[in-house]
C-alpha positions as CSV (number, residue, x, y, z in Angstrom):
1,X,20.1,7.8,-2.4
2,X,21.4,7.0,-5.9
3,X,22.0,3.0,-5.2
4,X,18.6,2.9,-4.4
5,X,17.0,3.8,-8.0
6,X,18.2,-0.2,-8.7
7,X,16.2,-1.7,-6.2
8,X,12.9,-3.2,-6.7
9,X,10.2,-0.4,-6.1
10,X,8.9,-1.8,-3.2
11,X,12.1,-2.2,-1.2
12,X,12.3,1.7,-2.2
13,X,9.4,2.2,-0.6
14,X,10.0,0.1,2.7
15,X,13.3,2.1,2.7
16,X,11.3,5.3,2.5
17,X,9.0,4.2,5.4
18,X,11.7,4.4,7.5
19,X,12.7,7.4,6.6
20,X,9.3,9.2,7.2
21,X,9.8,8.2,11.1
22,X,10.9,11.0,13.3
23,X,14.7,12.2,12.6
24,X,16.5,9.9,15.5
25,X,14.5,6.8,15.1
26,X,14.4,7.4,11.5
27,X,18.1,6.8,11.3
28,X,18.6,3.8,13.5
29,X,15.4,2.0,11.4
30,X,17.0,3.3,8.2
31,X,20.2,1.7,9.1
32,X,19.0,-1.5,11.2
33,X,17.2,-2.1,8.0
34,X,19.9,-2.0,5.7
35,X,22.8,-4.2,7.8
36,X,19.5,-6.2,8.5
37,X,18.6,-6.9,4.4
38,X,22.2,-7.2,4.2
39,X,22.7,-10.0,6.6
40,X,20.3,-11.8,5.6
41,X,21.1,-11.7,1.9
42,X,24.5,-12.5,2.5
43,X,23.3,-15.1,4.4
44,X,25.6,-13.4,8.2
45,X,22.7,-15.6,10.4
46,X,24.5,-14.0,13.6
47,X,24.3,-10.3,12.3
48,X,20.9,-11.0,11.1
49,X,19.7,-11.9,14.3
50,X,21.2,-9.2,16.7
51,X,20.3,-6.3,14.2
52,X,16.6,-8.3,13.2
53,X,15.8,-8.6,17.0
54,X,15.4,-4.8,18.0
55,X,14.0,-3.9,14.3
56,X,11.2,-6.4,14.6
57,X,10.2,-4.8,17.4
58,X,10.1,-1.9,16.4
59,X,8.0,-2.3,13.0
60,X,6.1,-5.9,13.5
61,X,6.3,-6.6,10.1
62,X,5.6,-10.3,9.1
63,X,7.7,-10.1,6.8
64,X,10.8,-9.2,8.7
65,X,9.7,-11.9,11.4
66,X,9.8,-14.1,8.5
67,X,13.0,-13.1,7.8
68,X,14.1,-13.5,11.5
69,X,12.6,-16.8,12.0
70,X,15.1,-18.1,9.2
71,X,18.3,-16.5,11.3
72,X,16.9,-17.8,14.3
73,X,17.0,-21.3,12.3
74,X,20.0,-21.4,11.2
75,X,21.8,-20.0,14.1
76,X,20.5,-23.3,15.7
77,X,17.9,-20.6,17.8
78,X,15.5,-23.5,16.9
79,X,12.4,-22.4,20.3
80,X,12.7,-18.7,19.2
81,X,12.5,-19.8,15.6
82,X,9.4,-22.0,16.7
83,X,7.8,-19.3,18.5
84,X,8.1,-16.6,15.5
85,X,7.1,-19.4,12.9
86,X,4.0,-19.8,15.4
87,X,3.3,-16.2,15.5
88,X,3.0,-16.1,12.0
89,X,1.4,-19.1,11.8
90,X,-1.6,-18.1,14.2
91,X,-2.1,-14.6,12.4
92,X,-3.0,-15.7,9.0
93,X,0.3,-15.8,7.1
94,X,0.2,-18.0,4.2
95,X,4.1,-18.6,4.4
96,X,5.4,-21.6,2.7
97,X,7.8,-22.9,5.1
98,X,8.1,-26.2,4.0
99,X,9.5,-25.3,0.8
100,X,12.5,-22.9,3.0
101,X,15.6,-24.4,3.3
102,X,16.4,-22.3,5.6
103,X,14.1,-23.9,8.3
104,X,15.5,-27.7,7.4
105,X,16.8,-27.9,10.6
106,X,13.3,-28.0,11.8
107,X,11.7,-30.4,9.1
108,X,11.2,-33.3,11.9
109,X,10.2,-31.4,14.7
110,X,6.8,-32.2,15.7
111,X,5.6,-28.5,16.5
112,X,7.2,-27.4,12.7
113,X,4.5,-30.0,11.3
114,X,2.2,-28.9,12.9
115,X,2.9,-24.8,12.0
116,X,3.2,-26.2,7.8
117,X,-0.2,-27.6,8.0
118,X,-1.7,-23.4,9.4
119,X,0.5,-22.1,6.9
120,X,-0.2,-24.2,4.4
121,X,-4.3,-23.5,5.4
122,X,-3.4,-19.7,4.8
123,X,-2.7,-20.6,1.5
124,X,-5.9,-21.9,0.6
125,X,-6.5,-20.3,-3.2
126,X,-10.0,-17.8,-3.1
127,X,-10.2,-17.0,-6.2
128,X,-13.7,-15.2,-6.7
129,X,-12.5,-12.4,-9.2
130,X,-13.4,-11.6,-12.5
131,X,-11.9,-9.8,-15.5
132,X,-13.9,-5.9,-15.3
133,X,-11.5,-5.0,-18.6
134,X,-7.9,-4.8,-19.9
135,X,-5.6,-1.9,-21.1
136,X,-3.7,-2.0,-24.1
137,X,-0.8,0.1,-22.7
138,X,1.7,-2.6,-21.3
139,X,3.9,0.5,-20.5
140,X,1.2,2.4,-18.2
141,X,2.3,1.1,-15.2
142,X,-0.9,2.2,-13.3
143,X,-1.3,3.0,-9.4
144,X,-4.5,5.0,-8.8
145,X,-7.9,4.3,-10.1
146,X,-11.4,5.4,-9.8
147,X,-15.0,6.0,-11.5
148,X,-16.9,8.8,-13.2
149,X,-20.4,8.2,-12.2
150,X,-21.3,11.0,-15.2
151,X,-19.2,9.6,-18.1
152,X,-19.7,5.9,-17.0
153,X,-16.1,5.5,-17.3
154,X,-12.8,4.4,-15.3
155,X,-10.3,7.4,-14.2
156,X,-7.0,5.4,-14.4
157,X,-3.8,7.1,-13.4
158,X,-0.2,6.2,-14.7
159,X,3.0,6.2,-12.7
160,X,5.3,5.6,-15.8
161,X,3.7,8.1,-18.3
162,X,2.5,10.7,-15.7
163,X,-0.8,10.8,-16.6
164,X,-4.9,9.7,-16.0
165,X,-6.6,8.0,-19.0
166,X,-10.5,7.5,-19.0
167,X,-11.5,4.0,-19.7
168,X,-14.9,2.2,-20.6
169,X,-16.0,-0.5,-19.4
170,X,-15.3,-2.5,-22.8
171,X,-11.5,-1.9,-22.0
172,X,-11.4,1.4,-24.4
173,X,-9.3,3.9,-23.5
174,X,-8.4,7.4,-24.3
175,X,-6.0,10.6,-22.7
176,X,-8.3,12.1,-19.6
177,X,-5.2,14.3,-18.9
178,X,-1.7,14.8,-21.1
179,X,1.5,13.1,-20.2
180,X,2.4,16.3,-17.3
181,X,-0.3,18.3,-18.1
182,X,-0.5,21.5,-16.2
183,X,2.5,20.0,-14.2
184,X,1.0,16.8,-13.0
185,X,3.7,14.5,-12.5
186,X,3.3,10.5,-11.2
187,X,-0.4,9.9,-10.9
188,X,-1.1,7.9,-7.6
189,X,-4.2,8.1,-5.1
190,X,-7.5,10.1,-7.0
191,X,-11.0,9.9,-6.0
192,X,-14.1,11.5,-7.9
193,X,-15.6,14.5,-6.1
194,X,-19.2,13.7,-3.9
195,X,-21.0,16.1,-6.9
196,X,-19.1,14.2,-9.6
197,X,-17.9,17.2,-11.4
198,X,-14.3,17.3,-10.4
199,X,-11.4,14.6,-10.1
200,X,-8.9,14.8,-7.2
201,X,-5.6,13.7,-7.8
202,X,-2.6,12.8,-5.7
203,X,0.7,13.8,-7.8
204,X,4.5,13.6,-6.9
205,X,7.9,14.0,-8.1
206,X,10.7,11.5,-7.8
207,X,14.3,12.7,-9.2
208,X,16.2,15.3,-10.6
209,X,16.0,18.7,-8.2
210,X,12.3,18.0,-8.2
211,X,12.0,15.0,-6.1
212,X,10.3,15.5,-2.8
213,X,7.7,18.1,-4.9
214,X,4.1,16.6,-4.3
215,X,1.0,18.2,-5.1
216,X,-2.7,18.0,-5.3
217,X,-4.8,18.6,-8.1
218,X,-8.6,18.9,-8.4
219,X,-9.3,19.0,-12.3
220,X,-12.7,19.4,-13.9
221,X,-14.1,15.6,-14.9
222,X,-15.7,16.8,-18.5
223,X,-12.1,18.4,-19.6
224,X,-9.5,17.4,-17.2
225,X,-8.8,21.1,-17.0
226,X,-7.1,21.9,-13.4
227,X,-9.2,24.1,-11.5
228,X,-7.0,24.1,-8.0
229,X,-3.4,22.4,-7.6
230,X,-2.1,22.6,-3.9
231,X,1.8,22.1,-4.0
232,X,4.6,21.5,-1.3
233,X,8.2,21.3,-2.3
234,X,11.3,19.5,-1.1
235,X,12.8,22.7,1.1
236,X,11.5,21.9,4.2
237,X,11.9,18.2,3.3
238,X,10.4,15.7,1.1
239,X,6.9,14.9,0.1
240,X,5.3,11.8,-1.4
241,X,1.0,12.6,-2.0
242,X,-0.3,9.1,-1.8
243,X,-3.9,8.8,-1.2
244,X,-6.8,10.7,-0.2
245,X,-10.6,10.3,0.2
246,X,-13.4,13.2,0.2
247,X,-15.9,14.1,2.9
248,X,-19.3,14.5,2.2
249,X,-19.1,18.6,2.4
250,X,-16.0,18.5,0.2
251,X,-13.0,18.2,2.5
252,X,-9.8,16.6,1.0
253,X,-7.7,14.2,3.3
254,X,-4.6,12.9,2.2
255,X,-1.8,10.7,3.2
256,X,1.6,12.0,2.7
257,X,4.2,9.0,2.6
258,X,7.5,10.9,3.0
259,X,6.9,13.3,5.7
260,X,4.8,10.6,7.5
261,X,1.7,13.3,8.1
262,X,-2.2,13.5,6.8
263,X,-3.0,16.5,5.2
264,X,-6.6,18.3,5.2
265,X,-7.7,21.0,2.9
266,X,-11.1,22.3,3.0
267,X,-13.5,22.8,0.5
268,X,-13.0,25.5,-1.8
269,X,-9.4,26.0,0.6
270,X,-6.2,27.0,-1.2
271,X,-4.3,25.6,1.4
272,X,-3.2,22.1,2.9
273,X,-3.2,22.2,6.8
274,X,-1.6,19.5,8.8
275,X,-4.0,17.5,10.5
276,X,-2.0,14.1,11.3
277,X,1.5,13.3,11.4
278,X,3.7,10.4,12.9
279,X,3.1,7.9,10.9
280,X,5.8,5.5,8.8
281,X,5.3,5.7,5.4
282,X,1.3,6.3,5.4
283,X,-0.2,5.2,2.3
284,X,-4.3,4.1,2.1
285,X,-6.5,6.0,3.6
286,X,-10.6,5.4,4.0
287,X,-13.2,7.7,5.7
288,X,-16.6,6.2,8.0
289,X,-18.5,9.6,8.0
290,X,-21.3,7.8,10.4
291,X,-19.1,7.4,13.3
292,X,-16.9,10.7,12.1
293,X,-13.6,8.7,11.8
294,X,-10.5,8.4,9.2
295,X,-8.3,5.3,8.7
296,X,-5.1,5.4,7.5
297,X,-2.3,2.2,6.6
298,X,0.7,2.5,7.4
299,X,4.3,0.6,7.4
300,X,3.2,-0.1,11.0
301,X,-0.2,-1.7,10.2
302,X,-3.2,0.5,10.8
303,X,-4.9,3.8,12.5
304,X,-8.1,5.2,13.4
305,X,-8.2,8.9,13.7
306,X,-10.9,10.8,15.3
307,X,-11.9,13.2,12.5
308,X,-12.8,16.2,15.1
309,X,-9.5,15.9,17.2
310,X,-7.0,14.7,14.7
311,X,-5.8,11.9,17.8
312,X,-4.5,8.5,15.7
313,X,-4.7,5.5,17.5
314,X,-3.2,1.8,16.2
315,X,-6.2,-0.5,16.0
316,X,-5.0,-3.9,17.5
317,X,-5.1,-7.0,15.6
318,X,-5.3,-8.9,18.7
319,X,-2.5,-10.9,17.0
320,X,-5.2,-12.8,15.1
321,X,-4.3,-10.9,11.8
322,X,-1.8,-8.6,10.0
323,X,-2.4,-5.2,9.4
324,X,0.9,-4.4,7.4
325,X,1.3,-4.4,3.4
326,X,-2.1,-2.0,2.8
327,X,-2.1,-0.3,-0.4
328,X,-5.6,0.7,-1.1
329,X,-7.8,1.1,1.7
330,X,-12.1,1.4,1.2
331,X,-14.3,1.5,3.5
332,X,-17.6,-0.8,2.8
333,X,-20.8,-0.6,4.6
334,X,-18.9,-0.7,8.9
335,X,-15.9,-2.6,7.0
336,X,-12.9,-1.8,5.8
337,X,-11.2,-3.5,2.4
338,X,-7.6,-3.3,1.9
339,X,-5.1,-4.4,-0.6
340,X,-2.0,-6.5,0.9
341,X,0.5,-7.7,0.7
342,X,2.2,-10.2,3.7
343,X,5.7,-9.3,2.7
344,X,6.7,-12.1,0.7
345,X,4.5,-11.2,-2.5
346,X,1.3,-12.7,-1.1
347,X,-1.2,-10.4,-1.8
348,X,-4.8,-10.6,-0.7
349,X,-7.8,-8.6,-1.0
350,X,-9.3,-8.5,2.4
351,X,-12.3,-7.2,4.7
352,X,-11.6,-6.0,8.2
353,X,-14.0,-5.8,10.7
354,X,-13.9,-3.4,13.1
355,X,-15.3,-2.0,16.9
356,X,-14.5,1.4,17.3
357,X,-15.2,1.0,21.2
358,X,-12.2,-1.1,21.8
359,X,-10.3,-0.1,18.3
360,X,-9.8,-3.7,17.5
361,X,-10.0,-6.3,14.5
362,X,-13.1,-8.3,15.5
363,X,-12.8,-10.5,12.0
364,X,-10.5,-11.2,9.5
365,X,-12.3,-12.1,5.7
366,X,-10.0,-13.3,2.8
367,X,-11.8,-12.3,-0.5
368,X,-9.4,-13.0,-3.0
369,X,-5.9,-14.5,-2.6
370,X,-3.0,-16.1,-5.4
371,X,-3.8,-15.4,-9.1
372,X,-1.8,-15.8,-12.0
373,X,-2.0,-12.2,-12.9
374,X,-1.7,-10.4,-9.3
375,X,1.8,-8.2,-10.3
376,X,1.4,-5.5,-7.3
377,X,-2.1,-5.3,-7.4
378,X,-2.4,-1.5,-5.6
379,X,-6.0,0.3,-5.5
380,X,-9.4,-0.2,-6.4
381,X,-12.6,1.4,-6.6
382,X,-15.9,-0.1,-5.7
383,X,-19.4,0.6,-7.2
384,X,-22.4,-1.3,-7.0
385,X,-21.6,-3.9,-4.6
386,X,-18.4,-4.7,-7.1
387,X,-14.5,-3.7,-6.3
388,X,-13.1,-3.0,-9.2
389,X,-9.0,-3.1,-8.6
390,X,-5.5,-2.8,-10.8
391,X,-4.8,-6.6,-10.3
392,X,-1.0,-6.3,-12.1
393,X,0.7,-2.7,-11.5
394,X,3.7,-3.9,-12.5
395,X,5.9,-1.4,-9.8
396,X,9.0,-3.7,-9.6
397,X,9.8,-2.4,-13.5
398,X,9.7,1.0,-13.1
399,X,12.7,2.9,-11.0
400,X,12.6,6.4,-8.9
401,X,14.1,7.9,-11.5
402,X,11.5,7.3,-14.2
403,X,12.9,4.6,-16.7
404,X,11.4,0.7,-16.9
405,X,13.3,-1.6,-16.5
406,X,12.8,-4.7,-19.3
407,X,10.1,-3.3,-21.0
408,X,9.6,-6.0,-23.2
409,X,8.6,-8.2,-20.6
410,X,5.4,-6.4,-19.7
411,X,2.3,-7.2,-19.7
412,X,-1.0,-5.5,-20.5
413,X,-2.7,-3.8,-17.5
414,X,-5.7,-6.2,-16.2
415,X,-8.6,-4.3,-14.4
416,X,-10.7,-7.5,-12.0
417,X,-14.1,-7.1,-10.4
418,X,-14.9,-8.7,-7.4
419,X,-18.6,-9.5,-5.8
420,X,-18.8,-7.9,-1.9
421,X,-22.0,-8.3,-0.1
């Protein structure tokens, strides 16, 4: 696992998606994946394609498509290429596929022209956000945020420095908790409780003999004291706490990207119970209490689990949409929003409608697409009709094994706002 400390921290985490799968299948992804990136990197077009045939099958990832179309291409595959780029094309991927050399073979063909001009219509900028505030800490490297309704002030956690700092909303900030206080490690997913009085926190542990710990806090919102801290270790395998949300009554779900599962623990519980498991790297999760239901995102696109029976099914896209690439996932008033990314560093801010009756996408909304300043954009918080989100995370500098990687080059933390009706 060492080699992979050096790769950007999202391939990491693709790489740990597979892994989360089920031990057989695990493997074979794990390894398709790998010859696969390979391949394609070393630009082996005829490996590419037999090892990128099976594996976008199994996943459905636009991004691997996208990868495939370009073997297809240059293995002179030029109908299956075609029908990928069309795929992609028709589901809202903002691609840009005339700038690919890759795909030159194609440049004349009629049906190619005609796939630029929907991809080149995916594209179209939104840009309807607005600055909320900006932190000073260039070296924060922030994942998780949300708000405290009783201080009037943003709960921000940090990745790099392993801690949560409260924020106003004029962009001054101050230690909520110490760097590992009370053996908080990486800050990820946190939510304030319903009563406002406590902060739930996501936590986990990356390298040394620790990583594979994972852990969730509950720590008192006027002192950042912790009042409960739930911990797994890496025995019975690894553990990566990611995101959670809070039921009315008090009940703690959470998404738990290594081992694939969702967690519950009940209110006032000392212990997590498995409620959900065989997912691929599971990562945002939302809750609609009216209709008793919890999603979840995963590597494989997204769920809806019944909240009495614990059953998860995939809600289909009806190949109008992708569902892959959700960090933070909210739900809004029968909607869900979701931050993604299409697999090629397009991210979006988008609003999914759903019908729980048939479990499909009935309508795809782009809120906010392309800015200057989107560097991983990963979670958000909304209050009053405004999503507040972490627009430039910054994950590709910091490594599994804690150090950034040309710190220098990084820029403050930048907080946007964003209208929703």
């Amino acid at each position: 696992m060492k080699p992979i400390q050096l790769w950007p921290i999202r391939q990491y985490l693709l790489l740990l998606a597979l892994f989360a799968a089920p031990a057989a299948q695990t493997q074979g992804l794990f390894s398709d994946y790998q010859q696969f990136n390979a391949a394609w990197n070393e630009k082996k077009y005829e490996q590419c394609v037999q090892l990128g045939v099976p594996l976008a099958k199994a996943t459905a990832h636009p991004g691997i498509q996208y990868k495939l179309a370009e073997c297809y291409c240059q293995t002179g595959q030029l109908p299956q290429s075609l029908a990928l780029l069309g795929i992609l094309a028709e589901r809202g991927l903002p691609y840009p596929v005339e700038e690919n050399s890759n795909f030159s073979r194609l440049y004349n063909d009629t049906q190619f022209v005609e796939y630029t001009a929907t991809f080149r219509k995916n594209r179209t900028v939104i840009d309807k956000s607005k600055v909320s505030f900006v932190i000073k800490d260039s070296l924060l490297i922030p994942e998780g945020i949300t708000y405290d309704g009783i201080h009037n002030a943003f709960l921000v956690g940090s990745l790099a420095k392993r801690k949560v700092i409260r924020c106003a909303g004029n962009g001054f900030c101050m230690d909520f908790t110490g760097s590992n206080q009370s053996g908080c490690w990486m800050a990820l997913g946190m939510k304030v409780s319903p009563d406002g009085k406590s902060l739930w926190l996501c936590s986990a542990a990356e390298h040394d003999t620790l990583n594979g710990y994972s852990g969730l806090f509950q720590l008192e919102i006027h002192s950042g004291k912790v009042l409960r801290k739930l911990i797994m270790d890496n025995k019975q395998g690894p553990h990566l706490f990611n995101d959670l949300v809070i039921t009315r009554r008090g009940d703690v779900y959470l998404t738990d990207s290594k081992a694939g599962k969702v967690w519950r623990s009940v209110q006032n519980g000392n212990a997590l119970i498995e409620y959900a498991a065989g997912f691929v790297y599971p990562n945002g999760i939302a809750i609609d209490q009216k209709n008793k239901v919890l999603f979840v995102a995963d590597f494989m696109g997204l769920h809806v689990i019944d909240l009495k029976t614990g059953k998860h099914t995939p809600l289909d896209h009806q190949n109008k949409t992708y569902l892959n690439g959700i960090d933070g996932l909210y739900y809004y008033k029968g909607t869900l929003l979701g931050i993604q990314d299409s697999g090629n560093q397009d991210d979006r801010i988008v609003r999914f409608y759903y019908d729980l009756k048939t479990n499909t996408i009935t309508k795809t909304e782009t809120l906010q697409t392309f800015r200057k300043d989107f560097i991983i954009p990963t979670t958000g918080t909304i209050i009053n009709r405004e999503f507040h989100y972490i627009a430039n995370a910054q994950l590709r500098s910091l490594q599994p094994d804690g150090t950034i990687t040309n710190p220098e080059k990084l820029v403050k933390p930048v907080i946007l706002k964003l209208k929703i009706d």
